[in-house]
Each structure stands twice: as structure tokens, then as C-alpha cells.
DRENPA-3360 file (N, C-alpha, C; in nm, 2 decimals, always signed):
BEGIN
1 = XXXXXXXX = +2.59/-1.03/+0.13/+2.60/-0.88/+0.11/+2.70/-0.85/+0.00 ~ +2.66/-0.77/-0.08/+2.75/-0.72/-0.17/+2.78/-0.58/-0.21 ~ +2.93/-0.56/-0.23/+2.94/-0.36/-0.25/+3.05/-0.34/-0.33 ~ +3.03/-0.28/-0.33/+3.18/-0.16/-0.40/+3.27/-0.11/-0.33 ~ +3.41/-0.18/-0.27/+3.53/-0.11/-0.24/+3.61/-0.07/-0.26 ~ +3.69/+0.04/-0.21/+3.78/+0.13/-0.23/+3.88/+0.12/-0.10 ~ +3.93/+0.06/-0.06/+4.01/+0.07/+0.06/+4.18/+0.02/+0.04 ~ +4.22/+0.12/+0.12/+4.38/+0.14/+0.15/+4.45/-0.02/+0.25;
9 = XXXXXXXX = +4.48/-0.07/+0.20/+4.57/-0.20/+0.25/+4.76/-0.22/+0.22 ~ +4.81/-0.18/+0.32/+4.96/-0.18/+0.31/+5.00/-0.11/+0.22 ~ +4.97/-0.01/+0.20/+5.02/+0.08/+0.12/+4.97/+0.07/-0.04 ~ +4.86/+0.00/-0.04/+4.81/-0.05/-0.17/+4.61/-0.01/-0.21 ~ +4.62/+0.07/-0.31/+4.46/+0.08/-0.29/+4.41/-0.01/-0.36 ~ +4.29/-0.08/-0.29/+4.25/-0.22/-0.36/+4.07/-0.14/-0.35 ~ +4.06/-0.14/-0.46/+3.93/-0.11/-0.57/+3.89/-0.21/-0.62 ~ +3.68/-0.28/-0.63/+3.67/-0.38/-0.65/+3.53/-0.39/-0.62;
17 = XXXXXXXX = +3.46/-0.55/-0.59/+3.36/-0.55/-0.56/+3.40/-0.68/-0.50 ~ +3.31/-0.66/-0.34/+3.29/-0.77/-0.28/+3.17/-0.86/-0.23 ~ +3.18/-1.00/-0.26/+3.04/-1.05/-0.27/+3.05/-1.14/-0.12 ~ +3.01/-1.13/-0.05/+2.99/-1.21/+0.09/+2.91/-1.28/+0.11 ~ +2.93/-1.38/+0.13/+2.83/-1.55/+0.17/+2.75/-1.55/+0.33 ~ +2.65/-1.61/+0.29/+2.56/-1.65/+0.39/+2.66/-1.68/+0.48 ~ +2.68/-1.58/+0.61/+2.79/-1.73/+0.74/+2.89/-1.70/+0.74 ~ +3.01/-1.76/+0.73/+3.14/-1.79/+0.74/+3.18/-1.80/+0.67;
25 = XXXXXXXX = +3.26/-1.74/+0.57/+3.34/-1.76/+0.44/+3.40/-1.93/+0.44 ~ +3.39/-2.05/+0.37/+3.48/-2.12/+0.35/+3.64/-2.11/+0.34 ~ +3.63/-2.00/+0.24/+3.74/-1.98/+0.18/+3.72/-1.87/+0.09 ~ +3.86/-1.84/+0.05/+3.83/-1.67/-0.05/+3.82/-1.72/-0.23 ~ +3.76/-1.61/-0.27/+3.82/-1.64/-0.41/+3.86/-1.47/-0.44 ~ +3.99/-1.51/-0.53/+3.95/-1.37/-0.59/+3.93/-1.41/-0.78 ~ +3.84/-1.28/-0.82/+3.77/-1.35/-0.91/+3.84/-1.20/-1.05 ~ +3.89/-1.23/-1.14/+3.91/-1.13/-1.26/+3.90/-1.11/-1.36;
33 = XXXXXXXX = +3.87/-0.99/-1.36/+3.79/-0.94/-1.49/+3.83/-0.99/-1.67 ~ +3.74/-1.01/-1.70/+3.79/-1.01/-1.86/+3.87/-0.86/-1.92 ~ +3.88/-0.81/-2.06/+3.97/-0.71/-2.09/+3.84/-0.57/-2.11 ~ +3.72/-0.60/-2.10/+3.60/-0.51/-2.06/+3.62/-0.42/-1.94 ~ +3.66/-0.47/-1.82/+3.69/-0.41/-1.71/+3.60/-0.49/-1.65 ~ +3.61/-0.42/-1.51/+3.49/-0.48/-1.37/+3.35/-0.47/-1.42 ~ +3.27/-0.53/-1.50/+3.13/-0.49/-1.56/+3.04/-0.58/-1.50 ~ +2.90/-0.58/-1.47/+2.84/-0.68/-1.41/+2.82/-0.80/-1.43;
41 = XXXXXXXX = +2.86/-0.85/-1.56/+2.86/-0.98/-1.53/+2.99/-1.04/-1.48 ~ +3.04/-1.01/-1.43/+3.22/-1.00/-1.37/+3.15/-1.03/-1.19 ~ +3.07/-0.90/-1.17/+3.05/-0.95/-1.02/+2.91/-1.01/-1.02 ~ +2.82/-1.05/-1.10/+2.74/-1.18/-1.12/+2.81/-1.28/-1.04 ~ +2.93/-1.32/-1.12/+3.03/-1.43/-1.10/+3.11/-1.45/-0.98 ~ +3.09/-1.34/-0.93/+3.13/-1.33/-0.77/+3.02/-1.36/-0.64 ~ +2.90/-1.27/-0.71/+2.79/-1.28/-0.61/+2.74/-1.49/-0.59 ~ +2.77/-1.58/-0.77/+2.75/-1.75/-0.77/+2.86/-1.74/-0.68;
49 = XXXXXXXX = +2.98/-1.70/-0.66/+3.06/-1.78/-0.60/+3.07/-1.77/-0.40 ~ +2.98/-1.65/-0.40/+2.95/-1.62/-0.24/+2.83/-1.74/-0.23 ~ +2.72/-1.78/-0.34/+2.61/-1.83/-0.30/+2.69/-1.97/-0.28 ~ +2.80/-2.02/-0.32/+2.88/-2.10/-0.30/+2.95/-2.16/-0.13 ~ +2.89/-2.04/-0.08/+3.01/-2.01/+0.04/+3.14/-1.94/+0.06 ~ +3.17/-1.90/-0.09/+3.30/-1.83/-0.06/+3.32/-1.66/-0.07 ~ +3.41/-1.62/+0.00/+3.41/-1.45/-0.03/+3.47/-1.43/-0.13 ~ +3.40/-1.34/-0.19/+3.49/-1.34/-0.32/+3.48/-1.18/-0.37;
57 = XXXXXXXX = +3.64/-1.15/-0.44/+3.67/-1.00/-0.42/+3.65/-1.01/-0.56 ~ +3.66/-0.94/-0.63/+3.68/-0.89/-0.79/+3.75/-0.77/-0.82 ~ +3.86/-0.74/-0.84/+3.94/-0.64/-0.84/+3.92/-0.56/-0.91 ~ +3.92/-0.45/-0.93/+3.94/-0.37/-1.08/+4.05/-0.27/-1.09 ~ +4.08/-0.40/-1.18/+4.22/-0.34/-1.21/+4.26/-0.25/-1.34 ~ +4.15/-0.20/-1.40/+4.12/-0.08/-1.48/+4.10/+0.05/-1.32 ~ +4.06/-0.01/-1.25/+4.06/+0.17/-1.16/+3.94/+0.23/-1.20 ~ +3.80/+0.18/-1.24/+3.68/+0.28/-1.30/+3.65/+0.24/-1.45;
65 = XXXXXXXX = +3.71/+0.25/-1.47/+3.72/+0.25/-1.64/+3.65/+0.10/-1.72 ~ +3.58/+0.05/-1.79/+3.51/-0.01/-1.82/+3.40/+0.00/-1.96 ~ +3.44/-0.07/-2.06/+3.35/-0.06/-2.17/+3.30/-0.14/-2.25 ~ +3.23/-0.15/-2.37/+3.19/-0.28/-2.47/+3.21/-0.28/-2.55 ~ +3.30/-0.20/-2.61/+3.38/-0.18/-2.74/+3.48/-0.24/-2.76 ~ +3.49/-0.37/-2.86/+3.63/-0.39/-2.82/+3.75/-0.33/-2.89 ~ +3.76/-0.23/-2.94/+3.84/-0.12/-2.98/+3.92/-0.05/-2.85 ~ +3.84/+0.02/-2.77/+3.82/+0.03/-2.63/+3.90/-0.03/-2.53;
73 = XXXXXXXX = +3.83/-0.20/-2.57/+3.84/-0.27/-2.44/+4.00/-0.33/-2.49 ~ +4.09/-0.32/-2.59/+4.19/-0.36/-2.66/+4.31/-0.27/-2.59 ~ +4.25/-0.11/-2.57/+4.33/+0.00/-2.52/+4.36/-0.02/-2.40 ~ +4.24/-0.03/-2.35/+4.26/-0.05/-2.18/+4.33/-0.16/-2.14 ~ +4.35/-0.27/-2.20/+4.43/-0.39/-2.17/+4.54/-0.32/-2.19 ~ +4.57/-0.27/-2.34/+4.68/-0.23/-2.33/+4.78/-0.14/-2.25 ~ +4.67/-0.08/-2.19/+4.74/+0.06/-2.10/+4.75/+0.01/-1.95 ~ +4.64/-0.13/-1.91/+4.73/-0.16/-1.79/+4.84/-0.22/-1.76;
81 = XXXXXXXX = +4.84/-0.16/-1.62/+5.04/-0.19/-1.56/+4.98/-0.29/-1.55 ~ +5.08/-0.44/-1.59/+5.05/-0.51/-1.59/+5.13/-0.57/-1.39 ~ +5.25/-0.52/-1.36/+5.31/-0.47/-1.27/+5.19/-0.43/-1.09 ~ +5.12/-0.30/-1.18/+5.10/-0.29/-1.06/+4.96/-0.40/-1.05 ~ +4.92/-0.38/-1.12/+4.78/-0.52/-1.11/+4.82/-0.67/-1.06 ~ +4.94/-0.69/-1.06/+5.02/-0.78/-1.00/+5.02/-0.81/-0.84 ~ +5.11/-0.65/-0.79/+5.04/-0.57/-0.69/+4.94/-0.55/-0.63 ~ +4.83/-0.54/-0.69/+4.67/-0.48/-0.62/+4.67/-0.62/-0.60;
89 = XXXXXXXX = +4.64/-0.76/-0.71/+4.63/-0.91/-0.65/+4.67/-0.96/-0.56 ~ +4.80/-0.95/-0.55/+4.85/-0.99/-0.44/+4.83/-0.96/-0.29 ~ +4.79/-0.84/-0.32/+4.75/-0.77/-0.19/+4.64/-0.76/-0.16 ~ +4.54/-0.80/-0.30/+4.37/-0.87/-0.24/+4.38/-1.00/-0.18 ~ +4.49/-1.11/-0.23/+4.51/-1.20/-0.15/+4.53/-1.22/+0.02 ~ +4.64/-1.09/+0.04/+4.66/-1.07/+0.15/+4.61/-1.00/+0.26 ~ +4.45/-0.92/+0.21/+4.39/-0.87/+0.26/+4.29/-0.96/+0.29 ~ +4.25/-1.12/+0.23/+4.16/-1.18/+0.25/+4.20/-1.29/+0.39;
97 = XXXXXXXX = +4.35/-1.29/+0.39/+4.46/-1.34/+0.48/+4.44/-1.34/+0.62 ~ +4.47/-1.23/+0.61/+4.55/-1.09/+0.74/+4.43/-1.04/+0.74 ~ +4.31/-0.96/+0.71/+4.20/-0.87/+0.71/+4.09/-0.96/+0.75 ~ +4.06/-1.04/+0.68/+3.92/-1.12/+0.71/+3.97/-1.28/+0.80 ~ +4.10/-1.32/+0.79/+4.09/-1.43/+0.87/+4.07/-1.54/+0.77 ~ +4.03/-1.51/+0.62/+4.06/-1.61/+0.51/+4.18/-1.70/+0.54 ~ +4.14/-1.84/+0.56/+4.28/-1.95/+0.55/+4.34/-1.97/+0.43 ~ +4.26/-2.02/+0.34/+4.29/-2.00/+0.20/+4.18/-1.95/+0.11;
105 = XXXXXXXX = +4.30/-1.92/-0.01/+4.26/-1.79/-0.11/+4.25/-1.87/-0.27 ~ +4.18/-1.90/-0.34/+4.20/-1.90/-0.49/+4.17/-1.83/-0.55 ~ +4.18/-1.82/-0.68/+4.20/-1.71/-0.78/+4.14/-1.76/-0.92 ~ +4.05/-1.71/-1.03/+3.94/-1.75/-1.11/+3.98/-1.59/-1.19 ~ +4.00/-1.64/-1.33/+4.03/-1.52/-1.43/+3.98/-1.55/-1.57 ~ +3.92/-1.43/-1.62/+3.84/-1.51/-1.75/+3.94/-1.41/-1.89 ~ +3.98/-1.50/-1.98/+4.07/-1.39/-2.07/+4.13/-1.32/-2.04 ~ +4.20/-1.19/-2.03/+4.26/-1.14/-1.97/+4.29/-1.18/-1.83;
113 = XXXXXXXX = +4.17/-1.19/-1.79/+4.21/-1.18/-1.66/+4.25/-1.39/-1.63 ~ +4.21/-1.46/-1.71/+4.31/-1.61/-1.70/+4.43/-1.57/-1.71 ~ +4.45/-1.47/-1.79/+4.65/-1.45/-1.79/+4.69/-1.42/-1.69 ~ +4.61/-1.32/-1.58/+4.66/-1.28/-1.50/+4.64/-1.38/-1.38 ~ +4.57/-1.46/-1.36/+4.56/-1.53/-1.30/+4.67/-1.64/-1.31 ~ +4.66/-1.74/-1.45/+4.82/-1.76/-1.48/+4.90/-1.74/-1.42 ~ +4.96/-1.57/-1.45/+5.06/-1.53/-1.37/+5.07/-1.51/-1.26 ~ +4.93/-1.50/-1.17/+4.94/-1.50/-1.01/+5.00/-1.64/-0.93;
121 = XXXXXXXX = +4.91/-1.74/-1.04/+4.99/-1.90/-0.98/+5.17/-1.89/-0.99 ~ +5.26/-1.82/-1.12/+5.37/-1.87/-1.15/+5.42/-1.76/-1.01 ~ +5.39/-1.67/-1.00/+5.42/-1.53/-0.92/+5.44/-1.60/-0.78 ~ +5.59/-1.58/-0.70/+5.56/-1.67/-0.56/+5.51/-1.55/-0.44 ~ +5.49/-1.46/-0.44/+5.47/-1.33/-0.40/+5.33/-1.35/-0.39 ~ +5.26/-1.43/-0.45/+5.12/-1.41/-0.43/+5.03/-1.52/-0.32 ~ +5.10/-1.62/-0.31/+5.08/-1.73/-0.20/+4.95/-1.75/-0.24 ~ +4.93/-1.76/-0.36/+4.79/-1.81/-0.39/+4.79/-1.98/-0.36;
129 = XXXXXXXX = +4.63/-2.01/-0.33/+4.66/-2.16/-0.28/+4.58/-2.24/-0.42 ~ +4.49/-2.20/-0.46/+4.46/-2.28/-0.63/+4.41/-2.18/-0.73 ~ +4.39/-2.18/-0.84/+4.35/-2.09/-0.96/+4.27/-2.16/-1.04 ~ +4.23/-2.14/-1.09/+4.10/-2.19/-1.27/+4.13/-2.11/-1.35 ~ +4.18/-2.11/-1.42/+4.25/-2.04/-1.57/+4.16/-2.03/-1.70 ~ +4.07/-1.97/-1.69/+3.97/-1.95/-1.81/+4.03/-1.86/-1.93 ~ +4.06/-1.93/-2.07/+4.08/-1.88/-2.16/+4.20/-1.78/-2.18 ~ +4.29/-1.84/-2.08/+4.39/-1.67/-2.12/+4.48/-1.69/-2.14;
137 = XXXXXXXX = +4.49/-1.58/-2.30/+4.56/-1.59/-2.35/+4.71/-1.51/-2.33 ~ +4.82/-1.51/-2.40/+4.97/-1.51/-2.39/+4.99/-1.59/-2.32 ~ +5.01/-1.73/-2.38/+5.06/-1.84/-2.23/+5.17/-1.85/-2.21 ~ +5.26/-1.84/-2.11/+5.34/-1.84/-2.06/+5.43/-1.96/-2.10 ~ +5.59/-1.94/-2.10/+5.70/-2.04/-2.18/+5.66/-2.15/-2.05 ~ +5.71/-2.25/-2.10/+5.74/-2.41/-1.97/+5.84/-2.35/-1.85 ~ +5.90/-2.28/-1.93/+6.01/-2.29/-1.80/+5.91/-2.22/-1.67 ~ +5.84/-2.10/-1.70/+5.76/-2.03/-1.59/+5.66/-2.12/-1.57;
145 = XXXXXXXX = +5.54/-2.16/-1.61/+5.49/-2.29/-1.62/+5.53/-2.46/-1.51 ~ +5.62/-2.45/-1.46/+5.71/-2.49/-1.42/+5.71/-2.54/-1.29 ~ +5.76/-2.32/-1.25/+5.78/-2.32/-1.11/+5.64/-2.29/-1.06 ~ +5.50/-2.32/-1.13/+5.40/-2.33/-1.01/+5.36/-2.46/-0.91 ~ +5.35/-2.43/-0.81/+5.29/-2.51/-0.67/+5.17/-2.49/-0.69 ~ +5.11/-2.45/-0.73/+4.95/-2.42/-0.63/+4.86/-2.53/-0.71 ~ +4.73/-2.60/-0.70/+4.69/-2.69/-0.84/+4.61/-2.57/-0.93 ~ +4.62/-2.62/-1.03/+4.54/-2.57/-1.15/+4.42/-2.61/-1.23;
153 = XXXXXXXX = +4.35/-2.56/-1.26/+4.23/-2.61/-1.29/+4.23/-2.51/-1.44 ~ +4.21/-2.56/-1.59/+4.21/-2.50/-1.69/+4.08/-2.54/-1.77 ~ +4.00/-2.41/-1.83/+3.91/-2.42/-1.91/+3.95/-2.36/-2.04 ~ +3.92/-2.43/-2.15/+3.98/-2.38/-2.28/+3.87/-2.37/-2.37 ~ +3.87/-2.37/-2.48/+3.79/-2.40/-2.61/+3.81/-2.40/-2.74 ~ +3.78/-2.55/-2.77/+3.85/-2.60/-2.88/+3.87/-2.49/-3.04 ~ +3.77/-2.44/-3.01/+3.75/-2.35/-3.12/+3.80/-2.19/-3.10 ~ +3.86/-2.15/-2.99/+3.97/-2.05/-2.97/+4.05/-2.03/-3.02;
161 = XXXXXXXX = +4.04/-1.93/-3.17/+4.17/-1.93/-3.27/+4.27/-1.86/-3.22 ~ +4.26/-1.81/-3.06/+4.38/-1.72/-3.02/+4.45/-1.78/-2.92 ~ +4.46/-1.93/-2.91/+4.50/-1.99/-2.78/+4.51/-2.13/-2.91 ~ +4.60/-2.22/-2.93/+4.60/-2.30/-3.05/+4.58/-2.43/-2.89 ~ +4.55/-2.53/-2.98/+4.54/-2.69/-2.89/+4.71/-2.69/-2.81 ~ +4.78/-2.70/-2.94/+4.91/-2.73/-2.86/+4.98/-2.66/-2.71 ~ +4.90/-2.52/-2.72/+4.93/-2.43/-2.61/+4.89/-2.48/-2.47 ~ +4.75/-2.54/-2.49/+4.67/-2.58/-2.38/+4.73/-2.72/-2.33;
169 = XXXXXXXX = +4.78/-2.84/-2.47/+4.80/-2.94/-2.39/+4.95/-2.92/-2.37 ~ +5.03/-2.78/-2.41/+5.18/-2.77/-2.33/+5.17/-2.73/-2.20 ~ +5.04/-2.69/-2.14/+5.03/-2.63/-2.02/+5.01/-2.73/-1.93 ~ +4.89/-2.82/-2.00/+4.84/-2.98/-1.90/+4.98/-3.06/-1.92 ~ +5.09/-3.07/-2.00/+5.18/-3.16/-1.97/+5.27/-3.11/-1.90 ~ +5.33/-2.97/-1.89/+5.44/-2.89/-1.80/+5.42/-2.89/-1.68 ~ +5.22/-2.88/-1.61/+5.19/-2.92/-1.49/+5.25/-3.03/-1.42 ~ +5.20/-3.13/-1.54/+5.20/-3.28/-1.52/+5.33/-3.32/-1.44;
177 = XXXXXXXX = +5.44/-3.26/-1.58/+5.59/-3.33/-1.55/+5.65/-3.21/-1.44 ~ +5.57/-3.14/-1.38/+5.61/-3.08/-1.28/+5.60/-3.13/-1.14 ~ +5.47/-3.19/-1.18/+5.39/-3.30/-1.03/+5.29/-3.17/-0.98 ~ +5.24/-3.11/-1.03/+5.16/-2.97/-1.01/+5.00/-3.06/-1.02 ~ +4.92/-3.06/-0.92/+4.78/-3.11/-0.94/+4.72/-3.04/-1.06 ~ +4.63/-3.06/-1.14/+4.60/-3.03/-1.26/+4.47/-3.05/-1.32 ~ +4.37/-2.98/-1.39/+4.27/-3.09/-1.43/+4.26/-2.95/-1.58 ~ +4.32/-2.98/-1.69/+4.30/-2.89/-1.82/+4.23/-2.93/-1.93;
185 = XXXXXXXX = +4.09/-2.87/-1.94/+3.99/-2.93/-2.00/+3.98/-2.83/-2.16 ~ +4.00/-2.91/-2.26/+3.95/-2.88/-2.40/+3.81/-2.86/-2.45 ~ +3.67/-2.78/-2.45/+3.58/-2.79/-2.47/+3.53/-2.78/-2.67 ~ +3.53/-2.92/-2.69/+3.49/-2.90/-2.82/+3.34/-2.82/-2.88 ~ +3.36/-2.75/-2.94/+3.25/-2.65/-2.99/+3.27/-2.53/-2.94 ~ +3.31/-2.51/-2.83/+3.33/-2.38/-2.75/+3.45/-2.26/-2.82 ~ +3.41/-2.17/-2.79/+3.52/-2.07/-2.91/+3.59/-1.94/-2.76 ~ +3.63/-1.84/-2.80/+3.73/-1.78/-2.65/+3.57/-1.76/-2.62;
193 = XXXXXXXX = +3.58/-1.69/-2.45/+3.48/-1.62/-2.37/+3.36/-1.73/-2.40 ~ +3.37/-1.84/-2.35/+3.22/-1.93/-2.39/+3.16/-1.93/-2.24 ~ +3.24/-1.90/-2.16/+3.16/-1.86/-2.04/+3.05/-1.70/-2.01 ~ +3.08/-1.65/-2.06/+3.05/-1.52/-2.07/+2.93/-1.54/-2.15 ~ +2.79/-1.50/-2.07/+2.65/-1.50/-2.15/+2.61/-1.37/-2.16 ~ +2.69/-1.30/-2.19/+2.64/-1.16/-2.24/+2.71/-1.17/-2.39 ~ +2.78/-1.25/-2.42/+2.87/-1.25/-2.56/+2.82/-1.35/-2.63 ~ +2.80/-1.32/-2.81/+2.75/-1.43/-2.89/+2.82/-1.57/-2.86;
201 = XXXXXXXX = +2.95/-1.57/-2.81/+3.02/-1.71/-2.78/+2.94/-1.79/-2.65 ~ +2.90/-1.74/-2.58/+2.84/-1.82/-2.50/+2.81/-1.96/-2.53 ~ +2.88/-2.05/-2.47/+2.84/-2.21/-2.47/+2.77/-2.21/-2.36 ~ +2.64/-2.28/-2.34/+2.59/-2.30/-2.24/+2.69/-2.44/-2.16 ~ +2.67/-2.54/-2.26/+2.70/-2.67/-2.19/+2.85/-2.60/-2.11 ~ +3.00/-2.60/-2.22/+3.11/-2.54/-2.16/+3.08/-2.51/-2.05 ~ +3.06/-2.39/-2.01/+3.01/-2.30/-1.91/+2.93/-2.36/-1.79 ~ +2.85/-2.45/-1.81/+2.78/-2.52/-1.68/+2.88/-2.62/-1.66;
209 = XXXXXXXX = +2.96/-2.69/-1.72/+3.04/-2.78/-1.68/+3.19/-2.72/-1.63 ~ +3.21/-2.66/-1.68/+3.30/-2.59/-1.59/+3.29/-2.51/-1.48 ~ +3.16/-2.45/-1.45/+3.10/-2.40/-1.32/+3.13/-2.49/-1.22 ~ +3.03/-2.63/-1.25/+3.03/-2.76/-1.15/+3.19/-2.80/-1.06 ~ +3.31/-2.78/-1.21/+3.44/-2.80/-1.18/+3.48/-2.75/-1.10 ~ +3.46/-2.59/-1.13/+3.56/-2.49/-1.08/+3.49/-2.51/-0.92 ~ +3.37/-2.52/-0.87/+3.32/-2.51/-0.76/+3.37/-2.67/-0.65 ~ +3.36/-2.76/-0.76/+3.42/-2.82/-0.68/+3.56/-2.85/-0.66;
217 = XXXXXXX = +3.67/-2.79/-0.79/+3.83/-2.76/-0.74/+3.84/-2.68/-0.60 ~ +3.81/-2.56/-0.64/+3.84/-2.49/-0.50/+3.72/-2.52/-0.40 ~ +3.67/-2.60/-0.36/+3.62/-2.65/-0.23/+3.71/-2.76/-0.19 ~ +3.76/-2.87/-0.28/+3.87/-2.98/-0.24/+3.98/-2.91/-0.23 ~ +4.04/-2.80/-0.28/+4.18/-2.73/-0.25/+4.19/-2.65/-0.18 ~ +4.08/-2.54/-0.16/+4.08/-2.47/+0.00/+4.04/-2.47/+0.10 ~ +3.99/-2.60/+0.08/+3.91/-2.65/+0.28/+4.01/-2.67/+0.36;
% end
């Protein structure tokens, strides 16, 4: 089952779309948006990850707002709190917790929403239990980098002029020498958003091979 929610959790309104699995959730995912907003290929990616077994929320953290301009879609990045979207995460975490009986929660963000996802692993407020970091960009210094626990799972592409190599393998070695489980994959040919098949970047291969990963990171990390 799948819908559109709007519901009041601890003083927090969490807005979104929820994709529900055949049975008994495994486990949660929460899944976030690129800098377009909540658009359907956003909850496509939720509804594969229910046919997966897992419940998976997709927040929107635009609040409505959503477009394909990237003129547009540049503002709206720019204009969100990045604060309270911090906020609404956290507390989709905690609604999948405390609300549904979810044991553990991971977290899946594509561009924009990899940064924020990023930042949900460094954030200890968020008790997230693993993440998959697709493409997002502003990466964070080593020192924050650092203090994550949770494992990580990173998709990149080599041909992403807005994320340089060095960034990606400063992320796979600050894991490393942190003792942080890890698995940060470089896709050569692939350029930003190569997951994304509504965009000329679309890599097919990238994209199916990081599917395969991501599904089976968070099945070994939230069982």
C-alpha cells in the first residue's frame, strides 16, 4: 500500500509518502529526495524498496513544493531549513521506532538529499542504524566524518564534476581510520544523478549495481 502523509508526531509535522510491503516490514528505510522535491520518481524508489520488504517513508522536506527546473529546483534547495529538515528526519526515524514498532531504520538520499542523509549518519540525534549516500554533494570536513557509528554505504560517479575523486576517497578513508563499516564505490562513466532515469545522466549499469548493493547493505545491517 502506498499514500500520501501528513501527520502530527511529537510536536513535529512529518509530510511524505509511504510505501508499505507485502507482510511485516523487515525494517524501515527512510528514503530522500533529490533538490527537485518529493516527485515520482522519488516514491518509485520507495514503492522498489517496499517490494524489497521494507517500509519506506520519503519525506518532503520542500512541504508541497516541487519542480523541473533547475533554476527553480536551485531556490528551493536554497530556501530549505536545512535545521528543520534535520528535524522532520529525525522524527521520521522515530515515528518508524515508537509508531510502527520498526527495530531498525536506514536512510537512502540521492544529491541533495545524499547530503542530508550524510548529515543524518554524523547527527547523533538521529539514531539512524545505516545510510547509502548517493551523490551528495557539500561533503562534510573528516573531523564530522569521523564521529559516525552507523555503516555506510557510498555511491559516486567518476565523472561528477561537483564531487572531485579526492572527496569521495577522503570519505572511504575517514570511515576506514575511524573503524566505521563502509563500502564507497567510484562508478567510472557515471556523471551526478546516474541513478535517476528520468535525467539524461542516467547510467543504467551504475544504477543496477548499486540497487543490488544498497538492497543488500540494509538487509545485512538492519536484520
Amino acid at each position: 500500500m502506498t499514500r500520501r502523509v501528513d501527520v502530527e508526531f511529537k510536536d513535529v509535522r512529518l509530510m511524505g509518502y509511504l510505501a508499505e510491503p507485502d507482510g511485516k516490514p523487515k525494517a524501515g528505510i527512510i528514503v530522500i529526495q533529490e533538490w527537485w522535491g518529493l516527485t515520482p520518481d522519488i516514491e518509485e524508489i520507495a514503492d522498489r524498496y517496499a517490494a524489497e520488504g521494507f517500509l519506506a517513508w520519503a519525506p518532503d522536506v520542500y512541504h508541497g513544493e516541487s519542480t523541473d527546473e533547475p533554476d527553480e529546483a536551485r531556490k528551493l534547495a536554497m530556501s530549505m531549513e536545512r535545521d528543520v529538515a534535520a528535524i522532520e528526519i529525525d522524527a521520521a526515524i522515530r515515528y518508524m521506532k515508537e509508531e510502527r514498532g520498526i527495530g531498525r531504520v536506514g536512510c537512502v538520499g540521492y544529491c541533495m538529499g545524499g547530503g542530508l542523509t550524510l548529515a543524518t549518519a554524523i547527527r547523533p540525534t538521529s539514531n539512524v542504524d545505516a545510510v547509502h549516500v548517493y551523490y551528495g554533494g557539500g561533503m562534510p570536513p573528516s573531523e564530522q566524518i569521523s564521529q559516525i557509528s552507523a555503516p555506510v554505504l557510498g555511491s559516486y560517479g567518476a565523472l561528477d564534476e561537483g564531487i572531485p575523486e579526492e572527496q569521495v576517497n577522503m570519505l572511504r578513508s575517514t570511515l576506514t581510520a575511524a573503524g566505521v563499516s563502509n563500502d564507497v564505490t567510484l562508478y567510472e562513466g557515471a556523471e551526478h544523478s546516474f541513478f535517476n532515469d528520468t535525467r539524461p545522466s542516467f547510467h543504467p549499469e551504475a544504477a543496477g549495481d548499486s540497487w543490488e548493493k544498497s538492497v543488500a547493505w540494509f538487509s545485512k545491517y538492519l536484520s
